[in-house]
N, C-alpha and C positions, 0 to 999 in steps of 0.2 A: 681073268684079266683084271687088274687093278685098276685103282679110278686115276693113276697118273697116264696109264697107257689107254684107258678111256680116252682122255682129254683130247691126248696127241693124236687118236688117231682119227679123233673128230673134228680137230682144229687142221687135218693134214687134208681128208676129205673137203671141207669147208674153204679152206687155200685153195686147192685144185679147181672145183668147180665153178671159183670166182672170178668175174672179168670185173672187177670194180678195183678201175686205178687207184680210186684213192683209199680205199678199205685194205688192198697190196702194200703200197706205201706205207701206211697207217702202219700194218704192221712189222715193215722193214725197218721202220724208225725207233719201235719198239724193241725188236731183236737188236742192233746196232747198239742202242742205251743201254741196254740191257750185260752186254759184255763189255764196256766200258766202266772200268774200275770211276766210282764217285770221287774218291778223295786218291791223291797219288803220295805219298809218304815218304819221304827221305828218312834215312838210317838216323839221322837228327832228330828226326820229326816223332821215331817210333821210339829211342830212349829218351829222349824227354817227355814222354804220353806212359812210359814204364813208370818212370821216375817219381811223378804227379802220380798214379795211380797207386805206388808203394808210399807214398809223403802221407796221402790221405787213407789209405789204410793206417796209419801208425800216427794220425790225430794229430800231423801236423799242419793245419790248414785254418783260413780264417773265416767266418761267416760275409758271403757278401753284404749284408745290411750293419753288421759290427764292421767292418772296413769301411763302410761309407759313411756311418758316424764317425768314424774315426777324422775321416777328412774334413768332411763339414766342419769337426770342434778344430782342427787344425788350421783352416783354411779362417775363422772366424777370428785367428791371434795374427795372421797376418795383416 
């Protein structure tokens, strides 16, 4: 037996034997979060995350601290 099928079948045991509502809970909430994708991404969302990821492979990008001087001397002639 492997230690994934360890886990589960001690965390299955462990479930089963449990009457504490809120340790049940506790982990319903867990499984729930758990298959809920974090970020949800529009076909927008994922070529433009391609696109910035090919830009900056091929060196075309700015330092954010050389961007922010940039502003500042700019911002300094208005």
């Amino acid at each position: 037996m492997n230690k994934a099928e360890q886990i589960k079948r001690n965390l299955i045991s462990r479930i089963e034997d449990s009457e504490d509502l809120n340790f049940l809970n506790a982990l319903q909430t867990i499984f729930d979060s758990s298959e809920q994708a974090l970020y949800k991404l529009s076909a927008d969302d994922e070529s433009s995350i391609k696109i910035s990821h090919s830009e900056i492979q091929n060196g075309r990008f700015h330092k954010n601290d050389d961007v922010i001087s940039e502003m500042k001397e700019w911002l300094k002639k208005k």
